[in-house]
N, C-alpha and C positions, 0 to 999 in steps of 0.2 A: 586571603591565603595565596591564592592565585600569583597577588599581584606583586608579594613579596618573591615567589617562586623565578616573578618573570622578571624583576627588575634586572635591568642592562638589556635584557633581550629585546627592548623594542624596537633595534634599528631592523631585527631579522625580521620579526613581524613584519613591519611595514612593508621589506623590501618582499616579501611573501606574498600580500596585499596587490602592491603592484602586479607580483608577475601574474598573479589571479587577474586581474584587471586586463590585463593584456592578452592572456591567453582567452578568454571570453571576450573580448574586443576581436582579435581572430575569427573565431568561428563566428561569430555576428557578420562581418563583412564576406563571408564564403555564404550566407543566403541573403543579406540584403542587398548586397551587392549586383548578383544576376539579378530582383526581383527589379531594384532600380532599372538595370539595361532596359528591362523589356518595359516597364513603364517608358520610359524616356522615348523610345523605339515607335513605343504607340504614338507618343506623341510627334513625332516623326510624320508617321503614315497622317494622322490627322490633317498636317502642314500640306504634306504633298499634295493631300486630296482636296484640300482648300486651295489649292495656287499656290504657295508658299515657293519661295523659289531654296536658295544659294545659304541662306541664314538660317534658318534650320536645319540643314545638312551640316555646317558650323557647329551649330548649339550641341544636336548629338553626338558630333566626333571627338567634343572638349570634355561633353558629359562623360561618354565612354571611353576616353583616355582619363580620367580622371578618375573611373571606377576599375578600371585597369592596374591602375599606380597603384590603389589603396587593396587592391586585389593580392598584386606583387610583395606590395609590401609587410603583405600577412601572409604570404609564402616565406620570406626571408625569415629566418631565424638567427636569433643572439645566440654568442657561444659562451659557454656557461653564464648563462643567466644569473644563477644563486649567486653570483660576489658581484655582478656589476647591476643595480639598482640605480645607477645613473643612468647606464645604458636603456636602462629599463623605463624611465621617464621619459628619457630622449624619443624614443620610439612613440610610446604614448601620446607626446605632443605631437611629433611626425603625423601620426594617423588626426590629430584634431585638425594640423595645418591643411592636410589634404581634404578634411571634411570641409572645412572654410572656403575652399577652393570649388568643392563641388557644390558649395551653397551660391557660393559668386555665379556658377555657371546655372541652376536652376532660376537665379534672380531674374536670366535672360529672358525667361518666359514673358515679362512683361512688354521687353521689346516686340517678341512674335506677335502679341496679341495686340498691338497698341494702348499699353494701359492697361489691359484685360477689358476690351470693347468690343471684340471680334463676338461672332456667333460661339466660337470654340471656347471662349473665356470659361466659361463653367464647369466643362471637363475638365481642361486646364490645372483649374483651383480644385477641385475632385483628389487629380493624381496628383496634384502638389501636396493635397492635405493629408494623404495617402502614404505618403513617398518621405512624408515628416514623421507621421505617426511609427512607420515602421523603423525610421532610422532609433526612434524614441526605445524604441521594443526591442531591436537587437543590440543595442549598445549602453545596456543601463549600466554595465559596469563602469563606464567611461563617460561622464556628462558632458565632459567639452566636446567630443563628434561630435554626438547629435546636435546639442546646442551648436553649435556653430555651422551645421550646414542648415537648420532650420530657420536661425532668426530675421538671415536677412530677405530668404526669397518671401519669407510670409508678412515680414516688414513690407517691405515694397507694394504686394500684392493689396494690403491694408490702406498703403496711399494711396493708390490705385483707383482703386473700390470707392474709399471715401472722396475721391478728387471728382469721381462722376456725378458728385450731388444726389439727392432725394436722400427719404427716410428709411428707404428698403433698402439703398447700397450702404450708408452712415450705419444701420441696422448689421449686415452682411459685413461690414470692414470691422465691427465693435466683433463679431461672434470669430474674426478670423484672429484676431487681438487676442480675444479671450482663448483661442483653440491652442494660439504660441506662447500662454503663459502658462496652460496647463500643463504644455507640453514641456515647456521650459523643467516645469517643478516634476512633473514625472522624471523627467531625468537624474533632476537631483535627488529625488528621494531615494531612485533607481542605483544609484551609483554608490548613495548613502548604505542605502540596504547592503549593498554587494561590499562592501569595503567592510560594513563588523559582521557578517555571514563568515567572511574572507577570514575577518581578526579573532575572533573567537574558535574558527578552525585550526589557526596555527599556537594561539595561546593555549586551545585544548594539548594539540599535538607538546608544542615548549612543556605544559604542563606533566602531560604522562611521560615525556623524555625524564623529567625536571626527577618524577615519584618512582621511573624506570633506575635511575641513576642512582637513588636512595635508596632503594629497596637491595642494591647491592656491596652498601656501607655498611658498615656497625656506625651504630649512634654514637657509640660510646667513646668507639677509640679512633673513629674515622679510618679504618682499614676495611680491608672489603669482609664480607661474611659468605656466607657460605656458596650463597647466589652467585656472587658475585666474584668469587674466587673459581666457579664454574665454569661463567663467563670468559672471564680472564685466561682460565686452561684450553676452553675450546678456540683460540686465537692464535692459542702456541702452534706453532710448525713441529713435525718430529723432526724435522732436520734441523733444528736448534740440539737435540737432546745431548748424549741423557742426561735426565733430571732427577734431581735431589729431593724430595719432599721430607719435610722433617714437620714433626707432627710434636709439640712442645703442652706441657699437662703441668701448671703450677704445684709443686706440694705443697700442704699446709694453707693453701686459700681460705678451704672452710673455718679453722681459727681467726681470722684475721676480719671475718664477717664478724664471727660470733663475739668477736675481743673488742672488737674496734669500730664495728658497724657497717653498712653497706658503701656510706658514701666514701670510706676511707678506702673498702676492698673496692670502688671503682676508680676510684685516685690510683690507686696501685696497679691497675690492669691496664690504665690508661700510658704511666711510667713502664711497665711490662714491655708494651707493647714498641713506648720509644727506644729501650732498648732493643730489641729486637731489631729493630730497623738500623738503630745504628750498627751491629754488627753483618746486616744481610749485605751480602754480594749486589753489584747493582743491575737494576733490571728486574730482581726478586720478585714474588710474588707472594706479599705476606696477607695473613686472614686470622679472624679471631672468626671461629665457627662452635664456639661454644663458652661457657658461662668462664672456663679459664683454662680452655684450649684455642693454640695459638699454631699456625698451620705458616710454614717457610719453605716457596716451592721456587727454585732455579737452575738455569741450566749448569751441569756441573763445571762446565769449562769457567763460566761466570766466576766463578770464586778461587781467590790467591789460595787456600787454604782448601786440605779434604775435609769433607764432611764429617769427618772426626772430631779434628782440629775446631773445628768452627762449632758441632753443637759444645763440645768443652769450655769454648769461650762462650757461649750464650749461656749456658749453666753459670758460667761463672760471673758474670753480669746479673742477671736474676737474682742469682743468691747471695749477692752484693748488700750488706745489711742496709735498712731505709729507717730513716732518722724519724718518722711518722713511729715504726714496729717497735717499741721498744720490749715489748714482751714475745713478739714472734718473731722466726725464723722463719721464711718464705724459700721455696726452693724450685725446683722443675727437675721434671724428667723428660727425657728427646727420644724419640722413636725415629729411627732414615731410614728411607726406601730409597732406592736410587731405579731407574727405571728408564728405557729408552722410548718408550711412547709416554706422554702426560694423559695418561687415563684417571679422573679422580680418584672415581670409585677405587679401583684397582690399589692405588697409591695409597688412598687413606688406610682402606682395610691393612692391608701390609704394612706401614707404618703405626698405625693401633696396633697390630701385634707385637710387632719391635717395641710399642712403648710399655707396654704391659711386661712384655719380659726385662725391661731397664727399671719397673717399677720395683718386681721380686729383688732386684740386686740390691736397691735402697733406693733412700734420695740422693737427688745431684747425680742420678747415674744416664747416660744414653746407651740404647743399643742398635745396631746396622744390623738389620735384615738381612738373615745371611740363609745359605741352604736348610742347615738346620731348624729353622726357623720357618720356612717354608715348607719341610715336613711335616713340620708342628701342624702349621694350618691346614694342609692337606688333612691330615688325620683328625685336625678337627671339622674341618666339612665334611669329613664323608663320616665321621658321627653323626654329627646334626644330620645330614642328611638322611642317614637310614637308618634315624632313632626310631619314627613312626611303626615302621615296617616292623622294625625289633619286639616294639611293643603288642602291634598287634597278632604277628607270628607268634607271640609267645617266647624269641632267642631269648627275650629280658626276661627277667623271668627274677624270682625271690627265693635265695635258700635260707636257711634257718640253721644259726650257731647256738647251742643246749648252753642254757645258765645249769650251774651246776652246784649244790651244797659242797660245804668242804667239809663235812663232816659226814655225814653218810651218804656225798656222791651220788644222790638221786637228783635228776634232772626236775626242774622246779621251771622250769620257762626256756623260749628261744626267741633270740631275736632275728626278727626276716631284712636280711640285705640285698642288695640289689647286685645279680650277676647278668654281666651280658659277655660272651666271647664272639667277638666280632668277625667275619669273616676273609678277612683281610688283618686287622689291627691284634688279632686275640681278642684278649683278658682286659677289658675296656673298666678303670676301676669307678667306684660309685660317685665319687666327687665327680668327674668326667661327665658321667651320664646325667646326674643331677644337676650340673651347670648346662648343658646340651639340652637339656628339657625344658631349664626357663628360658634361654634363648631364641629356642624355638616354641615357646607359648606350650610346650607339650609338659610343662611341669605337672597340671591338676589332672594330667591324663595319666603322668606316672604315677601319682601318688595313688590313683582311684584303682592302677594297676594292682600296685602293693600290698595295699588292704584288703580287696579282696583276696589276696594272695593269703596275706594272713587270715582272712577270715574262713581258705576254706581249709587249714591247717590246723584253725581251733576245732572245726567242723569234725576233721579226722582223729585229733586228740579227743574229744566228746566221745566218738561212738567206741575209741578204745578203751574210755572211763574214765580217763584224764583231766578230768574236770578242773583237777587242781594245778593245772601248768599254766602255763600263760603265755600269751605271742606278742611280742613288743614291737611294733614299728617307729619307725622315725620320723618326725616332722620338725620342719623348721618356722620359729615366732615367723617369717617369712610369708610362708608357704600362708600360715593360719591368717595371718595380717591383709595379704593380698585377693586370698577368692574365700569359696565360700566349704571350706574341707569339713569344715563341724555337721554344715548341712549333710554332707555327701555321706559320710560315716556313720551319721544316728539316721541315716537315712535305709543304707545299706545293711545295719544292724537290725533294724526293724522290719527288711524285707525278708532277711534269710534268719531273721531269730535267734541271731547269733550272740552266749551270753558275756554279756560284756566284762564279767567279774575275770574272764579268760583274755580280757584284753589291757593290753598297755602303751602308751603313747609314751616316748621319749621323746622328748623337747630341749634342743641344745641353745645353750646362752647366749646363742647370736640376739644381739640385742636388735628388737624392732621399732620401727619408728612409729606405730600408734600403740603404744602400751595397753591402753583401755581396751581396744578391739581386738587384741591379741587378750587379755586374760575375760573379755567376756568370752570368748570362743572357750574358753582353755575352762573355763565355768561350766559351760552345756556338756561338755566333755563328762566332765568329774561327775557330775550331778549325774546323770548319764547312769554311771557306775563304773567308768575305765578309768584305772589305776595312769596317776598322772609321773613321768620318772624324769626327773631333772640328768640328763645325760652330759659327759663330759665335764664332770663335774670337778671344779680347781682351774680350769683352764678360761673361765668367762670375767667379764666383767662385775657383775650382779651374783657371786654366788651365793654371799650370806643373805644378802637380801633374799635375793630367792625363798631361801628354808624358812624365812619367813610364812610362806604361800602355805597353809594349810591342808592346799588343795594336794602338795605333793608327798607321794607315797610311799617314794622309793629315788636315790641318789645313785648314781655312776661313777665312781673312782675313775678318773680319766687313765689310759694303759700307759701316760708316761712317768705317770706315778708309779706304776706299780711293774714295770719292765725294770730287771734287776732290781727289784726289792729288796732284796737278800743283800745289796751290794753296800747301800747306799743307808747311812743311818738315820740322813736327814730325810728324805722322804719317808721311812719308816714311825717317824716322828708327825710328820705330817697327815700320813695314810693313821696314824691313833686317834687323831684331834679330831679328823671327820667322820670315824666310826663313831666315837666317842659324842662326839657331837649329832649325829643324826641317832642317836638310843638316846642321848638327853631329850631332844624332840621328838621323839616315838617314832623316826623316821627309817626305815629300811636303809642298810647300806650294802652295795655288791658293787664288787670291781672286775674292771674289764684289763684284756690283755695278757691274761696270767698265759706263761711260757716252759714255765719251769716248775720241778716240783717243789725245789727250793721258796721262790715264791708263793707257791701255794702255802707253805708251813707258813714263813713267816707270816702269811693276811690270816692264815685261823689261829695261830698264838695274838694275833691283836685283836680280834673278836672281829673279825666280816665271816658273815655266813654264808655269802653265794661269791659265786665268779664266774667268768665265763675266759674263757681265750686256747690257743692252741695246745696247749695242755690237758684238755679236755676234748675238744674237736675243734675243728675247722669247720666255716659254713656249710653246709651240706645240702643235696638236694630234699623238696620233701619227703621224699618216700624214704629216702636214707635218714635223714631226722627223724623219724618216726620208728625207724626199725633201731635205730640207736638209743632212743629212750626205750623201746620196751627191753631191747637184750638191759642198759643198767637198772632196770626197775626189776630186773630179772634175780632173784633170790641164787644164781647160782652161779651168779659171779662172784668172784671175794674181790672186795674192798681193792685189794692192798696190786691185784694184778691191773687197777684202772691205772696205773700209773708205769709198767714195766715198759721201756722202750720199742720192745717190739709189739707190744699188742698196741701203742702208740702208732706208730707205722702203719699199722693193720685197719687200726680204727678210722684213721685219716687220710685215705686216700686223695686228698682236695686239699691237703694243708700247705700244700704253696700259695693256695688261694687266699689274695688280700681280705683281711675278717672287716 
């Protein structure tokens, strides 16, 4: 793998090698260098003290001009090294020539000595063998110095030796032979060593450059990822700006897996992506940072065209039909942030919102980040941010809308929704906090809020006798699918003894993605003894299917049914078929919404027996939900004044409040 990674890069390697080579050729001659002088030196003082005259003061001056040069010339330094690898040989060989030179001049030793005969001859060959060994030792990265100042003075010394006759110098010239072959081959192993020490540090290095460099690609489409569009921002200058980020989200992708298969939707992400590039400004800086998000960041001056102009053309390319699709329509939505510092972070989020609000408009739509949009976000951070606090202060809190009979008007159930008034934002509505909760992972904290909320409002209908009302909460296939809320509830049931025939779970048709683990849940539930209510019912995907489910007890006429009822004959037609239909399956049906009292006639001349909506009351707090069921459970109300205008008025002080 390596080696496909490095192919072409061998000439860096190499020339890498070298400058290793060199730069420890350096430091080697900065201590062999002095150690030589003062051998040499010594040998000097020897000569002197022996009579030596004029010729050894010679021999030392050549020696030490010659460890001078090789001294100097590991002072001198190449300018830029990394591109001239010639130079870098040149040099190399420079320091072999001068070692040749200072081997020529150790050779002289044999003159001082005549042959190596003198009395001195032993030391002599001592600091000669000395003086080889150590050139061996500091200079393995380079074989040719030491080799070449070593061979010829211990050459010589060998004929020398052997020229004197007997078995003990023949003995002595063989061991000096054998000392400059071993020496020889140290070298070379020496330099062998140091050259793939050398190569496998810069192949390591080419390699993690090589998996650095990938690791900032998409595979797929060869554009950078997210990494690497990181990379690429932290390089910008703000004095380039300001900059355009357009943040681009395919519609209809997931069709086009599911129709057509994976290899086709990466065919097409791949075409995506060449479009794209054929329309960016140049210079751009494009990224696929997700499965079929596609991220266009430049400076605005860069481009002939506003950022308007330009995401309109890239929609319109995108959604350019592909002769592959013949059953889908591919499309994209554009999110732009325009921004004077390239902050990613900052950029993407801002543009993620922009694209989310071009997604609400349809497909093929873009939207620019504009003030208003920037409120948005504020108002949603500082939700998210002081959801926690909300919850545990208690601002969040649960009030409770009265299900109501339409026929004698006795309150029969409530369902607990969620109020929070913000202190800053107000009237923060439930969708808001509910999406704010799984954002911030504080979803399983609100819902364990909730419940108990309801459960201590069955608690205070019990001890009022009300045994027979019921408190309904909301849960999403979601919420059930993702943790663990069946444990938490028949957990929570079974500590405070609370009877579950008083409780109700609405369950709205958002359809989830493990169906099985969503209705085992939704099983311990029932079993249980909570009444299971299929909520928002007409508006899902799944409803006939549903009433299928045994398990379910009771249905919800969704309130866009049944808002102007009176009005509309076709819904009144539709609002029969599911009364109609949930009594052919013994199933409970009550409608939500009801406004008017007109509404309420017409849902009890079709047979629904409960309702709930501002007609009745508005959310309420607990303690007012509780004094409102017992004043209509009260014998000494009549009927007919639950419905006069002003006692309407009177009753509902909170019915501005989203139900």
């Amino acid at each position: 793998m390596a080696g496909s990674i490095l192919e072409g890069q061998g000439g860096a390697v190499e020339a890498g090698i070298l400058r290793d080579q060199l730069a420890d050729l350096r430091k080697g001659v900065f201590i062999s260098m002095p150690i030589g002088t003062v051998l040499s030196a010594l040998i000097l003082a020897v000569q002197m003290l022996s009579g030596g005259g004029i010729a050894a003061v010679l021999w030392f001056a050549a020696v030490s001009t010659l460890n001078c040069a090789r001294i100097a010339l590991a002072l001198a330094r190449l300018g830029a090294p990394d591109s001239r690898p010639k130079a870098v040989r040149n040099r190399l060989s420079l320091y072999g020539m001068l070692a040749f030179g200072s081997g020529i001049a150790w050779s002289c030793l044999a003159l001082l000595t005549n042959g190596y005969t003198t009395p001195q001859a032993s030391l002599y060959l001592i600091v000669l063998a000395g003086t080889s060994a150590g050139s061996v030792t500091y200079g393995t990265s380079y074989a040719p110095a030491s080799i070449n100042f070593i061979t010829l003075p211990l050459l010589i010394a060998v004929g020398c030796i052997a020229a004197k006759g007997g078995i003990e110098n023949y003995v002595l010239a063989f061991t000096v032979l054998l000392f400059l072959a071993g020496m020889v081959r140290s070298a070379m192993l020496g330099q062998s060593r140091f050259r793939e020490t050398s190569r496998l540090k810069y192949e390591a290095r080419a390699f993690a450059a090589e998996m650095e460099q990938n690791s900032r690609r998409d595979p797929l489409t060869n554009l950078l990822n997210r990494h690497g569009l990181e990379h690429a921002i932290s390089r910008l200058g703000s004095s380039d700006g300001p900059f355009v980020a357009m943040l681009i989200d395919l519609d209809g992708f997931k069709s086009v897996n599911d129709t057509y298969g994976h290899n086709i939707g990466d065919g097409l992400l791949v075409k995506v992506a060449l479009r794209i590039e054929d329309h960016a400004p140049k210079g751009a800086v494009i990224a696929r940072i997700g499965g079929d998000e596609f991220v266009l960041l430049f400076p605005a001056g860069a481009s002939l065209h506003s950022p308007e102009a330009l995401a309109a053309a890239i929609i319109a390319a995108i959604a350019n039909p592909d002769p592959d699709l013949a059953s889908v329509r591919v499309g994209a939505s554009i999110g732009i942030y325009q921004s004077d510092k390239p902050k990613l972070t900052d950029m993407l989020l801002r543009a993620d919102f922009a694209l989310y609000a071009a997604k609400r408009s349809g497909r093929n739509e873009y939207c620019l980040f504009d003030a208003e949009l920037d409120e948005a976000l504020e108002r949603k951070h500082c939700i998210e941010r002081d959801l926690r606090s909300a919850i545990e202060a208690g601002t969040l809190c649960s009030w409770f809308q009265p299900l109501v009979r339409l026929d004698n008007y006795a309150v029969v159930g409530f369902e607990a929704l969620l109020r929070w008034r913000h202190a800053i934002h107000g009237a923060i509505s439930p969708p808001e906090i509910v999406t704010a909760a799984r954002e911030t992972g504080l979803l399983s904290l609100l819902t364990e809020t909730v419940f108990r909320n309801s459960c201590a409002m069955i608690e205070d209908l019990a001890k009022a006798g009300r045994n027979d009302v019921r408190v309904a909460m909301n849960l999403s296939p979601r919420e059930l699918e993702a943790g663990n809320v069946d444990d938490m509830i028949l957990d929570i049931v079974k500590a405070r003894n609370v009877p579950t025939a008083m409780l109700e779970i609405e369950i709205t048709e958002e359809a989830p993605v493990d169906r099985d683990r969503v209705d085992e849940k939704v099983g311990r539930l029932a079993d249980a003894g909570i009444s299971i209510v299929l909520d928002d019912f007409g508006t899902g995907f799944s409803t006939l299917v549903s009433l299928k489910d045994s398990r379910i007890r009771k249905i919800k006429i969704d309130k866009d049914f049944v808002r102007d009822l009176a009005k509309s004959v076709e819904d009144q037609a539709l609002v029969k078929a599911v009364i109609d239909l949930g009594r052919t399956l013994g199933i409970e049906v009550m409608a939500e919404g009801v406004e008017t009292d007109a509404d309420r006639m017409i849902l009890r001349s079709l047979g629904c027996t409960v309702a709930q909506g501002f007609l009745f009351s508005a959310a309420l707090p607990r303690h007012e939900a509780l004094a409102f069921d017992a004043r209509l459970s009260s014998t000494s109300v009549a009927a007919e004044a639950l419905f006069d205008p002003a006692q309407i008025a009177l009753r509902n002080p909170h019915s501005g409040s989203a139900a």
